[in-house]
One Martini backbone bead per residue (centre of mass of N, CA, C, O) as a GRO file, in nm:
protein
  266
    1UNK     BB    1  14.002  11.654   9.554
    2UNK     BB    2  13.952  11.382   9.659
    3UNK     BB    3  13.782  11.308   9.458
    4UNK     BB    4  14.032  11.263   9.220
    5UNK     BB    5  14.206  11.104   9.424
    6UNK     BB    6  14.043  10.844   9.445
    7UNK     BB    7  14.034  10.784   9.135
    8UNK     BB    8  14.351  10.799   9.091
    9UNK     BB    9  14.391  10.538   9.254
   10UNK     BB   10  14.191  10.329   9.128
   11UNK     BB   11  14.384  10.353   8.864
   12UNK     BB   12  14.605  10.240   8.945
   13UNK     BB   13  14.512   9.999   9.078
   14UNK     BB   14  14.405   9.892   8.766
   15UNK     BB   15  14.677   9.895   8.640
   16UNK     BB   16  14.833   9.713   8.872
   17UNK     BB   17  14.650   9.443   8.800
   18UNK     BB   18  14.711   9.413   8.482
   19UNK     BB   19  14.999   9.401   8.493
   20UNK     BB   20  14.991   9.146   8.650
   21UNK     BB   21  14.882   8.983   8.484
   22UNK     BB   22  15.083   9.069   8.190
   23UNK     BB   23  15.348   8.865   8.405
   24UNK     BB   24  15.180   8.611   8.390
   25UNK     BB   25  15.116   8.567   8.120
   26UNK     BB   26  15.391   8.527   8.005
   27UNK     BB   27  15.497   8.279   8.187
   28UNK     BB   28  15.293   8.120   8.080
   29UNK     BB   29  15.293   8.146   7.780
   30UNK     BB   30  15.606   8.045   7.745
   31UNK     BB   31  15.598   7.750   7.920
   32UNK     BB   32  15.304   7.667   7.769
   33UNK     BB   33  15.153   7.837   7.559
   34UNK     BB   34  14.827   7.868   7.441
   35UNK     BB   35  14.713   7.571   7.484
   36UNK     BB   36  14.859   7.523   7.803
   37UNK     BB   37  14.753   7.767   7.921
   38UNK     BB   38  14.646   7.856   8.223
   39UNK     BB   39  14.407   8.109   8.404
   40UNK     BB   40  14.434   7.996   8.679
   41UNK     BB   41  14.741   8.049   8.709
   42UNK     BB   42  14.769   8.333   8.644
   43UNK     BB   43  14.547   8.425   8.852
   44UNK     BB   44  14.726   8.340   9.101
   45UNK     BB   45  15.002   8.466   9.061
   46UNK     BB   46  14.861   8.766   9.056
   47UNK     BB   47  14.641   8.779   9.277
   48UNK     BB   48  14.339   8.677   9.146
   49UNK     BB   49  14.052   8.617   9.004
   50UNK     BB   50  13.896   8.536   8.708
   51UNK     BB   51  13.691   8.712   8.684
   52UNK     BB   52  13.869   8.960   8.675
   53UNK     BB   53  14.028   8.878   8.472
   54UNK     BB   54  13.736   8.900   8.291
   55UNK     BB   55  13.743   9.173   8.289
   56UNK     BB   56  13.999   9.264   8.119
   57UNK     BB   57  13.957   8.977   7.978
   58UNK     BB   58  13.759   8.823   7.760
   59UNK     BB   59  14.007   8.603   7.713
   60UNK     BB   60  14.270   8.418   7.622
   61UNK     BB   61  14.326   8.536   7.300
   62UNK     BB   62  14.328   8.794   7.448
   63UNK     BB   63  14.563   8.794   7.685
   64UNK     BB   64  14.764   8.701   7.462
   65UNK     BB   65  14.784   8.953   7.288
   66UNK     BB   66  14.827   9.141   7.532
   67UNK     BB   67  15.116   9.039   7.608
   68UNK     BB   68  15.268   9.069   7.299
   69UNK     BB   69  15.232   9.365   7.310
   70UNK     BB   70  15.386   9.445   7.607
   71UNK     BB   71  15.656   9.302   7.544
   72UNK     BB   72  15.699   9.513   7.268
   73UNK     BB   73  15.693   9.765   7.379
   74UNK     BB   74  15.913   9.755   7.546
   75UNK     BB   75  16.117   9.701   7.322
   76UNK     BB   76  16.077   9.923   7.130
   77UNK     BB   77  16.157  10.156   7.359
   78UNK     BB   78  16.477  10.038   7.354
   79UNK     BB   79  16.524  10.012   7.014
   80UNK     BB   80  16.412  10.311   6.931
   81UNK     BB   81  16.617  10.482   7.128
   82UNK     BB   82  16.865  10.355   6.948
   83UNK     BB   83  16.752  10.523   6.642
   84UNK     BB   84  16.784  10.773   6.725
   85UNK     BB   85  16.932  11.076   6.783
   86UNK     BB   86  17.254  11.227   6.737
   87UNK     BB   87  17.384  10.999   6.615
   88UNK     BB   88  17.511  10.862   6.394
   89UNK     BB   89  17.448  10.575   6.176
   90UNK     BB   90  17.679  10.373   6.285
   91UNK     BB   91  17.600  10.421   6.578
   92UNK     BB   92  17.293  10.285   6.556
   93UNK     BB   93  17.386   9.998   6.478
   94UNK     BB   94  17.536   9.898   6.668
   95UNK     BB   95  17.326   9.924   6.917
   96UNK     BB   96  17.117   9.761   6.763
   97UNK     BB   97  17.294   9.484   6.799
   98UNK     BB   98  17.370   9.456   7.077
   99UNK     BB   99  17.056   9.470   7.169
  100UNK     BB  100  16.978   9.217   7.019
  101UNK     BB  101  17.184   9.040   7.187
  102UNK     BB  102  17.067   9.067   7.459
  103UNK     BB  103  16.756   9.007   7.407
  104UNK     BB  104  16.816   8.689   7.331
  105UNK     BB  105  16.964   8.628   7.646
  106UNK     BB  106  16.768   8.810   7.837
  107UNK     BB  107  16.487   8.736   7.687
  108UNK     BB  108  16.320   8.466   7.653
  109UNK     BB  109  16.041   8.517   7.690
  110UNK     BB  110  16.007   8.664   7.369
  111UNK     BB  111  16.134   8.432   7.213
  112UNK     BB  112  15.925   8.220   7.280
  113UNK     BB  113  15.773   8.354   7.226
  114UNK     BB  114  15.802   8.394   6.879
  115UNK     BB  115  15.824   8.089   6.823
  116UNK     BB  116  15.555   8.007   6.848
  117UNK     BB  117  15.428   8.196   6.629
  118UNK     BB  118  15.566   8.092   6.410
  119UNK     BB  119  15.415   7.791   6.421
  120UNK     BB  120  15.184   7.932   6.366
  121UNK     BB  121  15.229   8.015   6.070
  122UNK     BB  122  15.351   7.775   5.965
  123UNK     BB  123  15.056   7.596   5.990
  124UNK     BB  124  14.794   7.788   5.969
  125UNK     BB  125  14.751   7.976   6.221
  126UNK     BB  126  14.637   8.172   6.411
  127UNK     BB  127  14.791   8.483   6.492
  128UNK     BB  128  15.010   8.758   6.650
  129UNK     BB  129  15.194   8.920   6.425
  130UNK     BB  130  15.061   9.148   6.322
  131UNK     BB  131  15.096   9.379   6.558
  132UNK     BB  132  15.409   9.317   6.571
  133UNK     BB  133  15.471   9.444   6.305
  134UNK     BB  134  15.343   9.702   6.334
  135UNK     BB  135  15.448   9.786   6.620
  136UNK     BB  136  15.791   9.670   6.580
  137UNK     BB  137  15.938   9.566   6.305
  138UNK     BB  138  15.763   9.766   6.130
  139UNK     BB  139  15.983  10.058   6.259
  140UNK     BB  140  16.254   9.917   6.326
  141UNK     BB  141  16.319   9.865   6.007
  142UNK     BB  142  16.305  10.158   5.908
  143UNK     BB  143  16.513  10.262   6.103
  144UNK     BB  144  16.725  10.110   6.034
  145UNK     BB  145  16.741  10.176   5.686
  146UNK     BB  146  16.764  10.489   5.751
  147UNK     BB  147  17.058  10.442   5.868
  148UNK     BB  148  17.165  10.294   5.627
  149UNK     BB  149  17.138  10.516   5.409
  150UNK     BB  150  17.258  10.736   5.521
  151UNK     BB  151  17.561  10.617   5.607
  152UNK     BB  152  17.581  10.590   5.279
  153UNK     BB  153  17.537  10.925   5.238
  154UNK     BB  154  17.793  10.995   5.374
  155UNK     BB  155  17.994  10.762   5.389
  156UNK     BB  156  18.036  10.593   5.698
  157UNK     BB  157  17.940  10.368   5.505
  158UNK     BB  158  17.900  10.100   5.297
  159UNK     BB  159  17.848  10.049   4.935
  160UNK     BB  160  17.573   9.935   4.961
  161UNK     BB  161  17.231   9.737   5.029
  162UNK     BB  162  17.083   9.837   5.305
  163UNK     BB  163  17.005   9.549   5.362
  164UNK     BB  164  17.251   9.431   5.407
  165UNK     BB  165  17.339   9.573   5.666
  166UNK     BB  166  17.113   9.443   5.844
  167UNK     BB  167  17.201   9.114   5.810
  168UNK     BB  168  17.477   9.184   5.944
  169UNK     BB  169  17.400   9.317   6.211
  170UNK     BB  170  17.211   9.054   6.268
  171UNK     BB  171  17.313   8.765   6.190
  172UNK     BB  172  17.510   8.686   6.389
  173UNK     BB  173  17.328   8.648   6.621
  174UNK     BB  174  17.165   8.433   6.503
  175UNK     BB  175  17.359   8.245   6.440
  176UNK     BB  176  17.483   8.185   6.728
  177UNK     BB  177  17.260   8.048   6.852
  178UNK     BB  178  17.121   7.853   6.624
  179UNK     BB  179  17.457   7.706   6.649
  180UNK     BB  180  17.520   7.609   6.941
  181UNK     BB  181  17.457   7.328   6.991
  182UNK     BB  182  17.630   7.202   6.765
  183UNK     BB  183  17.891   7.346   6.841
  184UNK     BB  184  17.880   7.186   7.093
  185UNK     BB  185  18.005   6.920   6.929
  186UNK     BB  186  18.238   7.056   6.733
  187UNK     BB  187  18.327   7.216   7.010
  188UNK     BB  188  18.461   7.378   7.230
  189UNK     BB  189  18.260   7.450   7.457
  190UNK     BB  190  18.044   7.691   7.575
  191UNK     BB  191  17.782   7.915   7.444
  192UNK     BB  192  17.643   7.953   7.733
  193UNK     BB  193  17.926   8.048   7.876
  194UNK     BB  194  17.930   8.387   8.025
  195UNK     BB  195  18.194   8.403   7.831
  196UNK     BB  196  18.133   8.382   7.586
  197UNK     BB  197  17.898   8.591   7.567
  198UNK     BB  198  18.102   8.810   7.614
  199UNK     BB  199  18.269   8.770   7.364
  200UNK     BB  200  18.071   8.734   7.143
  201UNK     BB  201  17.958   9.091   7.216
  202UNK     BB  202  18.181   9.186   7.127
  203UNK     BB  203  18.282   9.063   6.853
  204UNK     BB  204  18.036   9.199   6.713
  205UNK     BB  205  18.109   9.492   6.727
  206UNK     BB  206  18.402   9.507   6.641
  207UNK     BB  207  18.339   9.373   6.363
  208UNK     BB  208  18.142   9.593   6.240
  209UNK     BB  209  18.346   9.829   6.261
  210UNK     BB  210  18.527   9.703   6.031
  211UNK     BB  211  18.264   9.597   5.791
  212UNK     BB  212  18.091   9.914   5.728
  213UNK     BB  213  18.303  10.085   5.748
  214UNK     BB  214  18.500  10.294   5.577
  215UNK     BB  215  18.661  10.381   5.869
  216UNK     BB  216  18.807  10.166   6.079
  217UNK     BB  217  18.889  10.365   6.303
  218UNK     BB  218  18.607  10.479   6.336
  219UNK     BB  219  18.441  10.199   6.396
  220UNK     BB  220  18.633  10.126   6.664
  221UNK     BB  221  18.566  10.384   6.810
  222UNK     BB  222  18.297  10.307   6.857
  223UNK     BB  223  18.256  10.013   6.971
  224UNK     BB  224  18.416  10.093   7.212
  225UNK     BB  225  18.194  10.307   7.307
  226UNK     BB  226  17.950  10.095   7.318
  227UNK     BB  227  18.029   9.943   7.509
  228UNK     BB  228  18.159  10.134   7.747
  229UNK     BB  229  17.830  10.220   7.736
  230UNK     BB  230  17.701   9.886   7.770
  231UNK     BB  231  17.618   9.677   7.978
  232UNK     BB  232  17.600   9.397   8.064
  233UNK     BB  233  17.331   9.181   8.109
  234UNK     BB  234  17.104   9.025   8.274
  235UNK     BB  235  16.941   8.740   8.342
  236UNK     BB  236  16.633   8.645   8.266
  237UNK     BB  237  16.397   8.459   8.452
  238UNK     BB  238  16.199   8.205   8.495
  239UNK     BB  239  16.017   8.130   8.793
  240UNK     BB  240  16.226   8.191   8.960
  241UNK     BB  241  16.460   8.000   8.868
  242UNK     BB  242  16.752   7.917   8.893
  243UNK     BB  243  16.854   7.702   8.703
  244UNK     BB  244  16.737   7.934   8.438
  245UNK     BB  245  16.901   7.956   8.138
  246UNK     BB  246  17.019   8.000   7.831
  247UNK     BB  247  16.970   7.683   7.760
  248UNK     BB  248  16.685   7.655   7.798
  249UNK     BB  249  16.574   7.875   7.603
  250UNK     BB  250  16.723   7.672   7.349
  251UNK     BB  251  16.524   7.433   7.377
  252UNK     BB  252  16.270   7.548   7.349
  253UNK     BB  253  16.378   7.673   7.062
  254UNK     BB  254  16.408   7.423   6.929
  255UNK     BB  255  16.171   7.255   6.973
  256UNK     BB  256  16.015   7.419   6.770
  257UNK     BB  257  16.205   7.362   6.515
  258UNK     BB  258  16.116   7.095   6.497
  259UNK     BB  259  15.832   7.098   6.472
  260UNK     BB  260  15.858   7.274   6.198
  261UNK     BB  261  15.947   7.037   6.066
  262UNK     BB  262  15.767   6.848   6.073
  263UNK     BB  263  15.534   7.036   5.923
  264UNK     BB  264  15.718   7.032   5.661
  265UNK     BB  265  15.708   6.687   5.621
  266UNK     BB  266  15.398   6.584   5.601
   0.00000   0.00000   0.00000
């Protein structure tokens, strides 16, 4: 009994070095992407030294791609059990909008890695996306389209084609950050406001209550209940610095942005 509880010790303790490390290592590579994170720096963030470091991994990018790994199984398994359970198709669409809403303010470090991923698969370099599409988004995809087919063929949501509803469900929220400096130019107020934020996320909601189902009374009233059992999530912060908020991860991610656009003209 000694003998396995020591083991058993063992064992978590080196879950919780692991995880230490896959922590400092997100927060490094969000802040300098995959060519300018130093492993000297995540292995002192983690409090181990880099020997430790490479013995759970074998370099940076593998690192990297466990980094990449990590913070999507988190994302899935928060995305995926929305879209599961007995709840109907039209709200299973619901939970999923706002869940992506939340996500993309509340959560930059997966955000600016995957900002970082597209610029590197556009430029033709290897990137670690084939795992993430494999792991995360092409599982929440088909979960997605089977929620819209079957709202679909029940009659509670309107019959268009299940990909345009998936469009519909999650394009606002898209478009809402990626156009928000601009409007921020052409328009009274700030979009990364946190009043703005609480109404642009009620007002998503609303929207598609409204938009897919059939019954706009039966989409209004589950809207209704989706949100008021949602609460706004706070914002995570990068290097616990106070100053760090949702329009810093929007600079990040125009940067990149820009970047791509410059070698698409190149």
């Amino acid at each position: 009994m000694v003998e396995f509880n020591s083991t058993r010790t063992n064992a978590d303790r080196s879950d919780q070095t692991r995880a230490r490390i896959l922590d400092a290592a997100t927060t490094e590579f969000s802040a300098n992407g995959l060519a300018g994170a130093r492993t000297e720096r995540i292995a002192e963030t983690a409090g181990v030294n880099k020997a430790l470091l490479y013995y759970y991994f074998r370099n940076k990018n593998d690192l990297y791609r466990s980094t990449l790994e990590a913070v999507a199984e988190r994302i899935s398994l928060s995305g995926m059990s929305l879209l599961n359970g007995d709840r109907s198709a039209g709200e299973r669409l619901l939970r999923a909008a706002l869940n992506h809403f939340d996500r993309i303010y509340s959560q930059p470090v997966f955000q600016t890695l995957m900002q970082q991923e597209m610029i590197r698969l556009r430029k033709g370099e290897a990137n670690a996306l084939s795992p993430l599409v494999d792991k995360l988004f092409r599982p929440m995809g088909e979960r997605m389209l089977a929620a819209a087919e079957e709202g679909i063929g029940s009659g509670e949501l309107i019959p268009v084609a299940s990909s345009h509803l998936i469009y519909a469900t999650l394009g606002p929220n898209v478009f809402y950050f990626l156009s928000a400096p601009m409007m921020r130019l052409i328009a009274d107020g700030d979009p990364f406001d946190p009043s703005a934020l609480e109404f642009r996320r009620k007002a998503v909601v609303e929207y598609l209550g409204l938009a897919i189902f059939t019954d706009r009374v039966h989409g209004a009233r589950l809207a209704e209940r989706v949100l008021a059992e949602t609460p706004m999530p706070e914002f995570t912060r990068l290097r616990g610095d106070a100053d760090c908020n949702v329009e810093s991860s929007n600079r990040a991610n125009q940067a990149d942005v820009n970047k791509a656009s410059e070698v698409r003209h190149k």
